[in-house]
C-alpha positions as a printed Julia matrix, in Angstrom:
452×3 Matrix{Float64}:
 129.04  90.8    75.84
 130.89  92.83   78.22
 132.07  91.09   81.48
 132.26  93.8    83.88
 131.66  92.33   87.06
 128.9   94.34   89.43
 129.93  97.13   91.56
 129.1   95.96   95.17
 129.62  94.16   98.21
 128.64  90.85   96.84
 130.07  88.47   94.56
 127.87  86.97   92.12
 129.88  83.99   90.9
 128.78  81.59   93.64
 125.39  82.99   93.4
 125.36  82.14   89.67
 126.84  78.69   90.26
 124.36  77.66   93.42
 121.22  78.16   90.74
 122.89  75.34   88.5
 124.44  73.12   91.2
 121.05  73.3    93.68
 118.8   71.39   91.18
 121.77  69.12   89.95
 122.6   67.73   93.75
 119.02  67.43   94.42
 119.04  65.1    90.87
 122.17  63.01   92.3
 120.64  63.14   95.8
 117.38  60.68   94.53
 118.7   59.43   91.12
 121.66  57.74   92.58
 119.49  55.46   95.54
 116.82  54.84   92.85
 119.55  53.63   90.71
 120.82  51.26   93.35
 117.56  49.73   93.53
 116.69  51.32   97.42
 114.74  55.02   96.37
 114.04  57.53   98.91
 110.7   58.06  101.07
 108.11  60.24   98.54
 108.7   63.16  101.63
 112.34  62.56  101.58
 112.28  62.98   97.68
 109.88  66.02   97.8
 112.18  67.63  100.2
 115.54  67.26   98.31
 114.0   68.1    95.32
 112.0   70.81   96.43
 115.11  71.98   98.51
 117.27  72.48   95.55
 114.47  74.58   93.38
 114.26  76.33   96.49
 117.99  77.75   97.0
 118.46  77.99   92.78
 115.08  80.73   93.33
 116.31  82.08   96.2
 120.15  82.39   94.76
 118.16  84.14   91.66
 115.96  86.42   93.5
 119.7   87.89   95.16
 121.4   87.94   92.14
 118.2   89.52   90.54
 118.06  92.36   92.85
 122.08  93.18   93.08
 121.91  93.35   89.04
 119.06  95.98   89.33
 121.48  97.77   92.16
 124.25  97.83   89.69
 122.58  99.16   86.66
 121.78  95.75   85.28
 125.57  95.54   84.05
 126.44  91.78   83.31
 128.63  89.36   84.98
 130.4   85.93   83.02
 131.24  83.02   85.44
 134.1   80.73   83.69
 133.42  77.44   84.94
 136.33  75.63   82.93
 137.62  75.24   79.43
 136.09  71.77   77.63
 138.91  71.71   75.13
 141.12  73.61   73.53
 143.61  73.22   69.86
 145.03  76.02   68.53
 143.08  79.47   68.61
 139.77  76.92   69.11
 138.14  76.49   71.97
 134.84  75.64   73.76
 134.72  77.22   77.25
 131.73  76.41   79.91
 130.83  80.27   80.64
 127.44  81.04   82.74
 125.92  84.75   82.47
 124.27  86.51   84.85
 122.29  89.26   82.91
 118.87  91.01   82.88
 117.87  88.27   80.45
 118.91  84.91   81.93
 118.28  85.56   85.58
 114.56  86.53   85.63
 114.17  83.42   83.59
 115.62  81.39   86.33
 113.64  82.91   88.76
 110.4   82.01   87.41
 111.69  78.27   86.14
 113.16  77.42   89.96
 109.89  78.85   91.23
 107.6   76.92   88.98
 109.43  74.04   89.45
 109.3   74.61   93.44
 105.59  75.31   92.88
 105.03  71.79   90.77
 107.34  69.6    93.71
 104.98  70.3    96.35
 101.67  69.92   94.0
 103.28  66.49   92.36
 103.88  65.58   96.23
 100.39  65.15   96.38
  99.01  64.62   93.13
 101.48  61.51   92.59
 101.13  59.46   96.08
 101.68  56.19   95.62
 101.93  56.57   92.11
 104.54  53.18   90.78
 106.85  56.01   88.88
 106.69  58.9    91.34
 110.45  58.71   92.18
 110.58  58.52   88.21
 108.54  61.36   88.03
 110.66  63.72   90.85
 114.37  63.06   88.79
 112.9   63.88   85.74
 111.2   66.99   87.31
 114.93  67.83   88.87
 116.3   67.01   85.34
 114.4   69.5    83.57
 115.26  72.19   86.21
 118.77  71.44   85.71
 118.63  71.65   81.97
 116.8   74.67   81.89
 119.05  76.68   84.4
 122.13  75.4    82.24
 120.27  76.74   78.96
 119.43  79.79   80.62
 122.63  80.86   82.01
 124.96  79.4    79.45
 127.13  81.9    77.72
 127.87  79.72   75.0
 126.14  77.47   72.16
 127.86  74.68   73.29
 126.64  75.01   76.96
 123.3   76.01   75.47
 122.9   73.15   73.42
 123.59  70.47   76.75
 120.64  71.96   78.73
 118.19  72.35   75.62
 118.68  68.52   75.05
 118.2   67.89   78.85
 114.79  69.99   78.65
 114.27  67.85   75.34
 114.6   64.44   76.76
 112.66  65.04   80.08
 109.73  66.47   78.46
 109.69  63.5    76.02
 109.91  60.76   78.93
 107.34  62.73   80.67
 104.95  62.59   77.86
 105.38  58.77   78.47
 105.4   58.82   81.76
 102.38  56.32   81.78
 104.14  53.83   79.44
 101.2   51.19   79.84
  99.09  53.61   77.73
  99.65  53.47   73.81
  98.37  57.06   73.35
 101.2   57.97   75.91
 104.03  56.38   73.85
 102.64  57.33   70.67
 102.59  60.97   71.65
 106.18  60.7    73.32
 107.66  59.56   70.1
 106.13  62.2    68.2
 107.19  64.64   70.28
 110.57  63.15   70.73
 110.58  62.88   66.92
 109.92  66.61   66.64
 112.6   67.74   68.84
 115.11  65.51   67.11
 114.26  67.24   63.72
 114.4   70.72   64.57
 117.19  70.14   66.99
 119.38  70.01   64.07
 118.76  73.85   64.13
 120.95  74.37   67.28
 123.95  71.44   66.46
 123.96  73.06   62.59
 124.33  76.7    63.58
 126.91  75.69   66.82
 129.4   74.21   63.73
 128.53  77.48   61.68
 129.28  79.7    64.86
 132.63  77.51   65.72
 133.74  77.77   62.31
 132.78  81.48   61.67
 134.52  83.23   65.28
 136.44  80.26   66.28
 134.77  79.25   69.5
 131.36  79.04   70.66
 131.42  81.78   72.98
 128.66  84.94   72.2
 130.44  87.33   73.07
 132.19  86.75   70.04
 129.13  86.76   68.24
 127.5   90.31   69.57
 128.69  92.52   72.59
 126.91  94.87   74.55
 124.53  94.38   77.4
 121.25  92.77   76.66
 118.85  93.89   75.09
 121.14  96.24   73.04
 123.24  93.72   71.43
 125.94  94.79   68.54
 126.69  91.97   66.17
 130.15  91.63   65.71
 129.99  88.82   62.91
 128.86  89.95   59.12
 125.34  90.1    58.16
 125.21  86.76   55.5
 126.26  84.76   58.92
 124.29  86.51   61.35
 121.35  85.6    58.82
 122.33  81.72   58.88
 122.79  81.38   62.28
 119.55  83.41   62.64
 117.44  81.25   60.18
 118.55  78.35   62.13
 117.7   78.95   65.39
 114.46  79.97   64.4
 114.12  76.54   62.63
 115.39  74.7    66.15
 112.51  77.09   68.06
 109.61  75.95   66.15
 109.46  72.44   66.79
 110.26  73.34   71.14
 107.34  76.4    70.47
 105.01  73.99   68.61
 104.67  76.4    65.51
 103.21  74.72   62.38
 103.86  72.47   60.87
 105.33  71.3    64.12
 102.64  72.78   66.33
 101.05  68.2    66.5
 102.56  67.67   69.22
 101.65  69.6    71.98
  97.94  68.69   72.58
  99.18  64.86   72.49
 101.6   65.78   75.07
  98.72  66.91   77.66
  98.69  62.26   77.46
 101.76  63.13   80.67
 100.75  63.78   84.41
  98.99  66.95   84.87
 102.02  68.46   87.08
 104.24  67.98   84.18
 101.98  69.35   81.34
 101.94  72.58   84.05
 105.85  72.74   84.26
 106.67  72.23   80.47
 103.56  72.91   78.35
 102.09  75.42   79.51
 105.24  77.33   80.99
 108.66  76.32   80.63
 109.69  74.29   77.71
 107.36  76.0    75.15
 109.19  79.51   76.08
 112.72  77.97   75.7
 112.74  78.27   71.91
 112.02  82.47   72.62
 114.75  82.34   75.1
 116.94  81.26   72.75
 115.31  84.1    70.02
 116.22  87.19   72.76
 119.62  85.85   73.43
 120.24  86.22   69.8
 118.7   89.39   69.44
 121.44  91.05   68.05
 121.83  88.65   65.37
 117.78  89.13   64.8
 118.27  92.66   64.25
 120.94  92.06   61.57
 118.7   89.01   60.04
 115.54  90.52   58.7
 114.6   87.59   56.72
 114.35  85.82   59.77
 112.63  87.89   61.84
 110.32  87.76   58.75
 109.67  84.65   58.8
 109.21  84.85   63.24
 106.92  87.36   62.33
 104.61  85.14   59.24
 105.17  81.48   61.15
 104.06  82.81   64.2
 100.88  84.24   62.96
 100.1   81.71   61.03
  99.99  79.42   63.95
  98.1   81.9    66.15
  95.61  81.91   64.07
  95.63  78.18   63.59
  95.89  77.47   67.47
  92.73  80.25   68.28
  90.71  78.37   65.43
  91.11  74.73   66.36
  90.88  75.34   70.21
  87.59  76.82   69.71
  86.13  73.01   69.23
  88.0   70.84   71.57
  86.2   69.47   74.11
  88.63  68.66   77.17
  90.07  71.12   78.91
  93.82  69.99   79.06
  93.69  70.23   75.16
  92.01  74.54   74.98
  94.96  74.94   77.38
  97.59  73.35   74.78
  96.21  75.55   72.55
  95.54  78.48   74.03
  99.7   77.92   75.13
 100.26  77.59   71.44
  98.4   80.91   70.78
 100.58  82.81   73.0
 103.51  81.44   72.27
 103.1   82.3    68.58
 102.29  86.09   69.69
 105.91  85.52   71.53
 107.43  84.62   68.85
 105.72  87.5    66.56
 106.87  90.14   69.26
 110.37  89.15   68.7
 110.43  89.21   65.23
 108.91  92.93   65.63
 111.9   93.61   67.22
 110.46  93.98   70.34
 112.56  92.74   73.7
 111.11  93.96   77.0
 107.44  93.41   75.78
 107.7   89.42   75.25
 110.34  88.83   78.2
 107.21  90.46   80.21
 104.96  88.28   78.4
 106.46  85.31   78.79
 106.85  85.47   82.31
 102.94  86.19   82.8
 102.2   83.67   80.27
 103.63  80.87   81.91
 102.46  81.35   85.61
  99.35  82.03   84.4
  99.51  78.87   82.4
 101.23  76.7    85.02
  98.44  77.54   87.73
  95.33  77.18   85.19
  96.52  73.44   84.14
  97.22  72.95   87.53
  94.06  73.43   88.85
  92.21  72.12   85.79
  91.32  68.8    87.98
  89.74  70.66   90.39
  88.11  73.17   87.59
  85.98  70.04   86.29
  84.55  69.77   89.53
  83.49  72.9    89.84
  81.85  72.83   86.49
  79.95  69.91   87.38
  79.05  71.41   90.86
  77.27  74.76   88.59
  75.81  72.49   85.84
  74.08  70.76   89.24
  72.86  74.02   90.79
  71.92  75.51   87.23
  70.18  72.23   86.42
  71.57  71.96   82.89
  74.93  74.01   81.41
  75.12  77.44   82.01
  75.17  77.92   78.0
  77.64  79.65   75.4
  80.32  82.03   76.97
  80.82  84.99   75.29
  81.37  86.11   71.02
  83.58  85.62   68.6
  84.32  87.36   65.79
  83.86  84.12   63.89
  80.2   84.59   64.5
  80.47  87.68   62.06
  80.99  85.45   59.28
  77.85  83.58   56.66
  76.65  80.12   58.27
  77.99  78.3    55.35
  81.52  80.07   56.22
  81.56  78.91   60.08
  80.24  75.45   58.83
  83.49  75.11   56.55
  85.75  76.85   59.28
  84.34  74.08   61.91
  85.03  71.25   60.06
  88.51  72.9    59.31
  88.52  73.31   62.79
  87.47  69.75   63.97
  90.31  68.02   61.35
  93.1   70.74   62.94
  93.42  72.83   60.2
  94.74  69.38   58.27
  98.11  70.24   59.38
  98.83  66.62   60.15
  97.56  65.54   56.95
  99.11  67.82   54.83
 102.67  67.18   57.22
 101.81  63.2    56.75
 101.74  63.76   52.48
 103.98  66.58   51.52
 106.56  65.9    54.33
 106.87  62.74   55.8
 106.08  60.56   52.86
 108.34  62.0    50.57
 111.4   62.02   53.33
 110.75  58.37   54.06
 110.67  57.56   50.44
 114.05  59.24   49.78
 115.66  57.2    53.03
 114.3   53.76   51.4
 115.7   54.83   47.5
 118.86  56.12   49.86
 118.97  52.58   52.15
 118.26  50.19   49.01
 121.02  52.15   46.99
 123.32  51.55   49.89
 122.3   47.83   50.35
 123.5   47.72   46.71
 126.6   49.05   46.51
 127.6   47.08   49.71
 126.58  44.51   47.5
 128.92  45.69   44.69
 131.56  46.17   46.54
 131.61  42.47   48.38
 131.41  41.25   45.07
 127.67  39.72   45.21
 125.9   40.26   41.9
 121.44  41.25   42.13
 120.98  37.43   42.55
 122.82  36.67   45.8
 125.96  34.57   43.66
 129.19  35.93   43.75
């Protein structure tokens, strides 16, 4: 990637730097007194917080319009150097680019958007300071995963968007639904975040740093890749493996509508906006190494219509409406997905931006959508009745019978996950732990009985 700083008047390192540090003071500024036991006023937290989104959008918006004043030409911030042996390194690089910053724009506005709603939504709530530093911890991790110019950089803010959306699913730990669905989705991100920590060793070991510039060159989106075409496939196959589980593609699509269990402002912020678009970040940053990878784009292009197909199916029959938003996130998200792997890079940058305000503001006002549901069922004196077709009405009665009940079981993703997946992995890890337990055994001279 070429470094070339922007012609003009103003320097966008600090620029660059204020969208990262903004949301990160504003995460010290509560986290700290809450961790001392004496936690801000709720309008002293909603200020800070809201504060710092505020300058990291504003910072953006400048930086946004000074790249489209200088022909869109990118500009690296080095931060520092995290260590360095030989001809190895890891550096802590930030990009400004016309990739990364309209993708902070939109997160630090979101995020400003969902501080003043949670303001309100969340008075007096026992974890609403809890709430506000994981909101602040999220914006952090996704401006560092944005604007990182490195896998290694990447890889810190994906797990901080990982770890807040998890604790936010749980946010109301007294429920057992809330747990149970944190877990799974914590589980899920664990599994395919092996993706991103598999290909950073194959990266570091193929170019000898992190870095992507050493991986591709060229401004975004018309990447060169500069590494040959069996690793560009690897590295490829791999993140696309690490983007399922944070795009909720099947099998790994079982989370999401059990995350909708976390506050309403949260499910706006990372369900229906942020987090399930940071897996197709990740996908256009490595768009060079797409277009030298068909097998993976391949597989974008199958995976992701599977799941569309899945999610438009099974969101015809839920009944809440948190749960036809999860899905109808899930549907667009897999159309993401199959845009990318068409090769296509303006198209879903466009889409994901509409896609998540859009999403954000509909699950935001779905509280106050019920109401007005209720208020037109009153005046109407019953429900207003079906909406509008479907081509699934084309099909024999017997046919929309079976595709309902496929429907109403979810396709029997979870079922067929539960069998073909889970059980067989946590039968191999009990014939792996009891083969362990016995050569420990062995080895400390015990014989099968317990006697040495």
């Amino acid at each position: 990637m070429n470094t070339a700083a922007v012609a003009g008047p103003l320097a966008l390192g600090p620029l660059v730097l204020l969208q990262l540090v903004a949301p990160a003071a504003s995460l010290a500024a509560i986290g700290v007194p809450a961790i001392l036991g004496r936690p801000l006023s709720e309008r002293t937290t909603t200020r800070i917080v809201g504060g710092g989104f505020a300058a990291a959008f504003l910072a953006a918006l400048v930086t946004l319009v000074t790249l489209v004043l200088g022909g869109f030409r990118p500009e690296v911030v080095h931060v520092g150097t995290w260590f360095s042996v030989g001809h190895h390194e890891a550096t802590i690089n930030l990009v400004a680019d016309a990739l990364s910053v309209p993708y902070v724009c939109f997160t630090a506005g979101l995020c400003w958007l969902v501080n003043a709603f949670a303001g309100k939504y969340l008075h007096r709530e026992p974890g609403f300071t809890r709430f506000f530093v994981l909101l602040a911890l999220f914006g952090t991790g996704m401006n560092l995963m944005v604007l990182s110019d490195s896998i290694d950089v990447l890889f810190a803010g994906w797990e901080c968007v990982g770890i807040s959306s998890a604790l936010l699913i749980g946010f109301f730990h007294e429920r057992a639904n809330a747990v149970r669905a944190a877990l799974r989705a914590f589980t899920t991100y664990r599994i395919c975040d092996m993706g991103i920590l598999v290909a950073s060793v194959v990266i570091h070991q193929a170019v000898g740093s992190g870095d992507f510039d050493r991986l591709f060159g060229t401004d975004w989106p018309h990447g060169t890749c500069l590494v040959p075409a069996s690793t560009a496939t690897l590295v490829s196959l791999l993140v696309v493996f690490a983007s399922l589980g944070k795009t909720a593609q099947v099998p790994f699509s079982s989370w999401l509508p059990r995350a909708m269990e976390g506050p309403t402002p949260s499910s706006a912020i990372f369900y229906g906006a942020l987090s399930i678009h940071a897996g197709a970040y990740v996908l256009l940053r490595c768009e060079a190494l797409l277009e030298a990878a068909p097998w993976a784009r391949g597989v974008l292009v199958v995976i992701g219509t599977i799941t569309a197909l899945h999610a438009a199916l099974v969101g015809r029959v839920q009944t809440d409406l948190k749960s036809m938003l999860a899905y109808a996130s899930m549907t667009q998200a897999s159309l993401i997905l199959v845009e990318i792997g068409l090769g296509w890079r303006i198209v879903p940058l466009l889409h994901v931006v509409g896609h998540a305000i859009l999403r954000s503001l509909q699950i935001l006002r779905s509280p106050s959508a019920l109401h007005d549901r209720h208020d037109l069922e009153a005046a109407l004196g019953g429900p207003p009745g079906p909406g509008g077709r479907w081509l699934i009405g084309l099909l024999p009665p017997a046919w929309q019978r079976a595709l309902y009940r496929v429907a109403l079981d979810r396709g029997y993703e979870e079922t067929f996950v539960a069998r073909w997946i889970v059980r067989p992995v946590l039968g191999l890890l009990e014939r792996a732990d009891a083969a362990e337990r016995a050569w420990i055994a062995r080895l400390g001279g015990d014989e099968p009985g317990g006697r040495r």
